[in-house]
Every structure is written in C-alpha cells, then in structure tokens.
C-alpha positions as CSV (number, residue, x, y, z in Angstrom):
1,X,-6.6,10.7,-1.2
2,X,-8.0,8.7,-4.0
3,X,-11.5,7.7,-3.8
4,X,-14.1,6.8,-6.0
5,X,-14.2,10.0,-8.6
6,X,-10.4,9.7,-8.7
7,X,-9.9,6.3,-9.2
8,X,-11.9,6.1,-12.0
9,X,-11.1,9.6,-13.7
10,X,-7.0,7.9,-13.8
11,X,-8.4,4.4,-15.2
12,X,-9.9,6.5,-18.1
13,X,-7.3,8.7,-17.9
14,X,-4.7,5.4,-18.8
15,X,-6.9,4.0,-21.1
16,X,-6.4,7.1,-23.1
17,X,-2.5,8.0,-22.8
18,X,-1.1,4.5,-21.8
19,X,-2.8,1.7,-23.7
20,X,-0.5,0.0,-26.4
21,X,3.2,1.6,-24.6
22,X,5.3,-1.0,-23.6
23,X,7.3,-0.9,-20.2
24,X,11.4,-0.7,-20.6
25,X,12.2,0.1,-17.2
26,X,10.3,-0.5,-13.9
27,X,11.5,0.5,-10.2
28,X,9.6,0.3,-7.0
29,X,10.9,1.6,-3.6
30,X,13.9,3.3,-4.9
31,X,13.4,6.3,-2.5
32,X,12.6,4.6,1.0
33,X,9.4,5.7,2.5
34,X,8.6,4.1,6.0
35,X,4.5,4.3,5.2
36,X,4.7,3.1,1.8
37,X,3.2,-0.3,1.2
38,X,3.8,-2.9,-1.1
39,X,2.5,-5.9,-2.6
40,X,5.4,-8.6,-2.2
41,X,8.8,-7.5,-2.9
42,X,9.0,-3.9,-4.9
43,X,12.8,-5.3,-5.5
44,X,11.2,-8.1,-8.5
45,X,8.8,-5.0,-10.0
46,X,11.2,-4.5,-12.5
47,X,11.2,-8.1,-13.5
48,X,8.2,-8.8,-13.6
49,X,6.9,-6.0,-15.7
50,X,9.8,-4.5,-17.9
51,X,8.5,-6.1,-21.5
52,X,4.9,-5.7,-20.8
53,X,2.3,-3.9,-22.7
54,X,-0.4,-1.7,-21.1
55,X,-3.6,-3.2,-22.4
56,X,-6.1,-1.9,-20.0
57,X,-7.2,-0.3,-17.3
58,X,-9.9,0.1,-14.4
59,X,-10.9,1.2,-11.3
60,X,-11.4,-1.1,-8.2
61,X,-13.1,0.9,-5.2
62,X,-10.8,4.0,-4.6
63,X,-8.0,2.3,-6.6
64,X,-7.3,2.6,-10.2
65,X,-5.4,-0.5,-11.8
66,X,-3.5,-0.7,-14.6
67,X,-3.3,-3.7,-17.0
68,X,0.1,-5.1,-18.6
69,X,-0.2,-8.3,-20.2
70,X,-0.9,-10.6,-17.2
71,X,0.5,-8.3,-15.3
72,X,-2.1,-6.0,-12.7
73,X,-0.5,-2.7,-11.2
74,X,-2.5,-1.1,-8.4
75,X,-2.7,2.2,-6.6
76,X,-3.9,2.6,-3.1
77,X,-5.1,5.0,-1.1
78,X,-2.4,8.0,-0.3
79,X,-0.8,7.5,-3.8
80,X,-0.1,9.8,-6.4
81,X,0.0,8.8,-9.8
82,X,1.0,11.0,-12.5
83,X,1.8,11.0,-15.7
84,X,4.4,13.3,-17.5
85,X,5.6,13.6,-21.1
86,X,9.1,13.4,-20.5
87,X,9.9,17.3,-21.0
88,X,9.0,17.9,-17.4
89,X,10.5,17.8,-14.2
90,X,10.0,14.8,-12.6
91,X,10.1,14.2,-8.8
92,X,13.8,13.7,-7.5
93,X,12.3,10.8,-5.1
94,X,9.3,8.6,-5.8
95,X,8.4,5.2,-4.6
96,X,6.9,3.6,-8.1
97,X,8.1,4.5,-12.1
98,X,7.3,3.1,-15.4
99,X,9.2,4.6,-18.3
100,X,7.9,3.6,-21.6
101,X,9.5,2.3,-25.0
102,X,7.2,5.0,-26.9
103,X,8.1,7.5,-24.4
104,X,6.3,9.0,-21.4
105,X,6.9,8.2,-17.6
106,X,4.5,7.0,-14.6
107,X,5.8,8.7,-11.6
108,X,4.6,8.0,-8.4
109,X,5.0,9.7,-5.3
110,X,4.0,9.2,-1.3
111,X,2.8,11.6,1.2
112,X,1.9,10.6,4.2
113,X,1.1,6.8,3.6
114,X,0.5,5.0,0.7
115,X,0.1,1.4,-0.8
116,X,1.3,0.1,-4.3
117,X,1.1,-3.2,-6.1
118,X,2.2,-5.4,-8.8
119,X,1.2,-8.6,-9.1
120,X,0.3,-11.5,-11.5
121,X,-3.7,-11.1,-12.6
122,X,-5.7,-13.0,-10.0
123,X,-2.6,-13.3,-7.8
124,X,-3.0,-10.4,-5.2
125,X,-5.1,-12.5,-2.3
126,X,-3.2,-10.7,0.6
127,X,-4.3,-7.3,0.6
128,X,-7.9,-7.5,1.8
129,X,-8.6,-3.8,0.7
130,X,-8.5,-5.0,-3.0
131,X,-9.8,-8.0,-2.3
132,X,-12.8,-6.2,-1.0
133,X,-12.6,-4.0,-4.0
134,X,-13.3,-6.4,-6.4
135,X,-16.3,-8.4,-4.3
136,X,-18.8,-5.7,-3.4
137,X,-20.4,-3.8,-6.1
138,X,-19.3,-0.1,-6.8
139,X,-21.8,2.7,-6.5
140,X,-22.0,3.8,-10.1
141,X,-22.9,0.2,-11.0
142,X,-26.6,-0.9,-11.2
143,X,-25.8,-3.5,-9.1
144,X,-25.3,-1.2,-5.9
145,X,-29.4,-0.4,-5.8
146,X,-31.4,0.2,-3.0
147,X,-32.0,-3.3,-1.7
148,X,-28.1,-3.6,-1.8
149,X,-27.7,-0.3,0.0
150,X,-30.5,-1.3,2.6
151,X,-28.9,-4.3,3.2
152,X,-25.7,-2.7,4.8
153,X,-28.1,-1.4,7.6
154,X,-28.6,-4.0,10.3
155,X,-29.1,-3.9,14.0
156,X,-25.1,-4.2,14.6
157,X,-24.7,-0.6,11.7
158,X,-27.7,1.0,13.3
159,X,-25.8,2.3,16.3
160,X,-22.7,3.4,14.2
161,X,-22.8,7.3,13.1
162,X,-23.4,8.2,9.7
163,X,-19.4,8.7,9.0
164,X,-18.7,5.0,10.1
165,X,-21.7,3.7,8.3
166,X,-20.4,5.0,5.7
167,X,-17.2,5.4,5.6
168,X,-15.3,2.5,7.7
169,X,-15.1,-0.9,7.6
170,X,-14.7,-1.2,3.4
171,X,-18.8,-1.5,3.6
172,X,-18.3,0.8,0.5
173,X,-14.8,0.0,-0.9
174,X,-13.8,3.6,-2.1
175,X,-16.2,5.7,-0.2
176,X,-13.6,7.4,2.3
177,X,-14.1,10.5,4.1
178,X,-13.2,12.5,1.3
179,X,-16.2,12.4,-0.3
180,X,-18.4,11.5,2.5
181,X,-18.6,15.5,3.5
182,X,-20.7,16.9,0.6
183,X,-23.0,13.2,0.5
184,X,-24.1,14.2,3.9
185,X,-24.0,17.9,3.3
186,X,-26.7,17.2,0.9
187,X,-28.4,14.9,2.4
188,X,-28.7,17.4,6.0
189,X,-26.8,15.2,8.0
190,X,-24.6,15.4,10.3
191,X,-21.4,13.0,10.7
192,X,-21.7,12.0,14.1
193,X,-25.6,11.4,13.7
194,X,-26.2,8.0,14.8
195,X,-27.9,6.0,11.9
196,X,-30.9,4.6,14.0
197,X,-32.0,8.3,14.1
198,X,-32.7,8.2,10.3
199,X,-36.3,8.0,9.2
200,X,-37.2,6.0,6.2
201,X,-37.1,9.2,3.9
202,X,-34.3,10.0,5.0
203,X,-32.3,6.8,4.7
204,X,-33.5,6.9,1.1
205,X,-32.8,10.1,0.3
206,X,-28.9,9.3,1.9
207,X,-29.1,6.6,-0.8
208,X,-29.7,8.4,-3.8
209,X,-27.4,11.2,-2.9
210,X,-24.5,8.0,-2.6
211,X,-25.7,7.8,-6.3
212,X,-25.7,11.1,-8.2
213,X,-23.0,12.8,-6.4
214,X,-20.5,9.9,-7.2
215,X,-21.8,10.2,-10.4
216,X,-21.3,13.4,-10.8
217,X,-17.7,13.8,-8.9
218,X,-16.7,10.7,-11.5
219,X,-17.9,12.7,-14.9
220,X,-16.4,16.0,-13.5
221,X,-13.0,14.3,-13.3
222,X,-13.1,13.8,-9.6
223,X,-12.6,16.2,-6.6
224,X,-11.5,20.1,-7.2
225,X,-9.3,18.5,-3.8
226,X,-7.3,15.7,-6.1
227,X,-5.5,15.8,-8.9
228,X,-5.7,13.6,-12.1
229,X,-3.0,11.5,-13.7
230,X,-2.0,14.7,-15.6
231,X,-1.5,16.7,-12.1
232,X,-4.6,18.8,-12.8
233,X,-7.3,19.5,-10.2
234,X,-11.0,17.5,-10.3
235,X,-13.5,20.1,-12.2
236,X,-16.2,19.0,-8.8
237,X,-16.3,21.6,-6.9
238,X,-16.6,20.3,-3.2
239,X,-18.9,22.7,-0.7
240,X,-17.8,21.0,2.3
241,X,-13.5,20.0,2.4
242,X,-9.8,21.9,3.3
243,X,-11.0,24.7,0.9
244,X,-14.3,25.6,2.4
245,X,-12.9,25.6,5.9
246,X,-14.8,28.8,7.8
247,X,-16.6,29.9,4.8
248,X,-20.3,30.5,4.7
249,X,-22.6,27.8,3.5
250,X,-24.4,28.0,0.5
251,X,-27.6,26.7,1.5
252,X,-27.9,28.4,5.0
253,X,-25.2,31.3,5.4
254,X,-23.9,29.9,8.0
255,X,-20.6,29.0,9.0
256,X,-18.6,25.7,7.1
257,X,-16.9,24.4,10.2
258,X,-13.8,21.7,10.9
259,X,-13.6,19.1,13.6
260,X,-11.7,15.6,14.4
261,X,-14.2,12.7,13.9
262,X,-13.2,9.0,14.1
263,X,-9.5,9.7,12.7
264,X,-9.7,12.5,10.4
265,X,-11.2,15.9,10.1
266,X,-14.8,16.3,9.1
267,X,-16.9,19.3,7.4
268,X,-19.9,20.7,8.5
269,X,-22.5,23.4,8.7
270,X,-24.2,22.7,12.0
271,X,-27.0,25.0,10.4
272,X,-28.0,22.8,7.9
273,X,-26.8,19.3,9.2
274,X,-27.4,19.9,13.0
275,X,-25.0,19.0,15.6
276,X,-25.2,15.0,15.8
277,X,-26.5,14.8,19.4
C-alpha cells in the first residue's frame, strides 16, 4: 500500500519521466473493479484531461498527485501506479491510463481496494482523506516538530494503543500500518501498548524515530515491500513486514512474529517490544 516513502519516491519519480508529455488519451474505470473508488464520474476523465500537459508533481500524505495544467490527478491508498515505455506488456485490465503524445503510458491497476482521482486544482472537497492530506503537516517537513507531534497526545489519544495513535484516524495522513512496524520496532514498542504507558523518553524517542525512519524510507526510494512507478522494489529494507514473517530478529535473536491488530496484521518481536499487556 502506498504510504509516505512511496508517495513521494513516484512524485519525484513523475517529475523526472513525465513533466512536459502531453496527455492524448485518458480512461478511467474501463475494467470494472467493485473496490475501486473514484473522484466524480471516471466516465468525464477523458475529457477533462486529454490535451493537458504534466507540469508537476507531489506527494500529499500517502498519495502522490500528478499535475496537468489545472488539472490534479491523485492516487490513493491500494493503487498501483506504474509507468512503462511502451515496449512492455501492459496489464490486460486496469482501472486508470494516460498514454502520452511523446510516448510512454500510466497504467494503473487495483488489488484489493483502491481510490483514484481527477479533478479540477482546488476542486476535490469530497474526499476527506486528501482533504486531510493537504491540512496537517507531513513528517519530513519542519513543520511536523515536537510540539506538533506532542500535540496529538491528549487525554482522549492516551488510552488508544500505539498502532491507533499512530496509525488511525488520519492523525498522520500517510503514516499507515505499513510503516508503522519497523517505527515501533525501533523504538521497543509494542503495537498494542497503550500510549499512557509511555514515559517522557520514550514518547520522544517514538518521535524522532517518526522522523529519520521516514526519512530514510523516502531517500531509499520507499519500502523493499512497494514498488516504484518503474515496478521496482523500495531499496529500505524493512526488519519487521510479509518478508520477515518467522525470522529471527536482529537485535534480540528472537522470533519476528505475525498477528491481527485493529484490521490488519502487525509485526513483532515480543523480545524486544514486549507483549503490549
């Protein structure tokens, strides 16, 4: 799933392959997908972007966005954007694709659930995730310090476990539960650790971690879980995710473990992280 280090590893990504290309063909929804979710009618994409130049591009949360013209084109959560020559094979069904007068295609494909967009600049006022997006300050931005940070723990967050502090409620717009296993790998806690239970030090110590690791993730091109806009894996090589299922931790030697938390699987070594109780 997109997060953070994806989102803005494609925005660069664009900004390199796609600005100046101008969109000749543009259709939305043409293989029917029942969890793939659209801004408006996918039926006017076409219309409303065929013409358009890419002039832009940037990352909102755990969504990149491209920019044509006047024209904003956004890609959720459970997306897959990718970018191909031409030469390739393309995908025989897709829900989103942008073929360019200078050549090259956007193809992009759904899953399990996804959620596209294209809209007229300042015009997208129904989808509250990228509404969201664009109000609260992203964590590889100055502006998401400490006191920002410290400021999302209040009486009401204090009883909600470190995952749903986190991870729920768009308090970090892009921080999803991808990502979330290795931040609290680092910082020794565990997922269903209730944040009230967090000294001081430890609250600031989760905070930095938000900081570099995002950082770091972002510069590496993203998670070795995702892929890139060119279909290649993140160069970050996550400790704690599908791939490090039963293997032994690296800190501790014990044993990386999987279990259901609050809608999706989480990753832990109980040796270094605890249990959560």
């Amino acid at each position: 799933m997109l997060e953070i280090p994806e989102a803005h590893t494609i925005a660069r990504q664009v900004k390199e392959t796609l600005v100046g290309k101008t969109i000749t063909k543009a259709v939305a929804a043409s293989s029917p997908h029942g969890f793939a979710f659209y801004v408006g009618d996918p039926s006017v994409y076409g219309s409303m972007l065929e013409g358009k130049t890419i002039t832009g591009s940037a990352a909102n949360g755990g969504r990149p966005e491209i920019e044509a013209d006047d024209m904003r084109i956004s890609f959720g959560e459970g997306v897959n954007v990718r970018y191909y020559e031409g030469k390739e094979k393309t995908p025989a069904k897709h829900q989103f694709w942008l073929e360019f007068e200078e050549g090259g295609i956007v193809c992009c494909t759904i899953q399990m659930y996804g959620f596209l967009g294209a809209f007229p600049d300042g015009m997208n006022d129904e989808d509250y995730y990228y509404v969201v997006g664009k109000q609260k300050p992203n964590p590889l931005t100055d502006a998401f310090d400490f006191k920002y940070f410290s400021g999302l723990l209040t009486d009401e967050t204090k009883k909600l476990s470190a995952k749903a502090f986190l991870a729920t409620e768009q308090r970090i717009p892009g921080l999803g539960n991808g990502v979330l296993q290795d931040i609290l790998w680092y910082a020794k806690i565990h997922p269903k650790r209730k944040m009230a239970t967090l000294s001081d030090e430890e609250f600031e110590n989760l905070f930095k971690i938000v900081k570099t690791l995002l950082a770091e993730m972002t510069e590496k091109g993203g998670r070795d879980t995702e892929k890139d806009l060119y279909g290649n894996p993140g160069g970050y090589i996550t400790v704690t995710s599908k791939k490090n299922d039963g293997m032994p931790c690296p800190d501790c030697g014990g044993t990386i473990i999987r279990m259901s938390y609050l809608g999706g699987n989480v990753y832990v070594c109980e040796g270094c992280q605890g249990t959560g109780k």
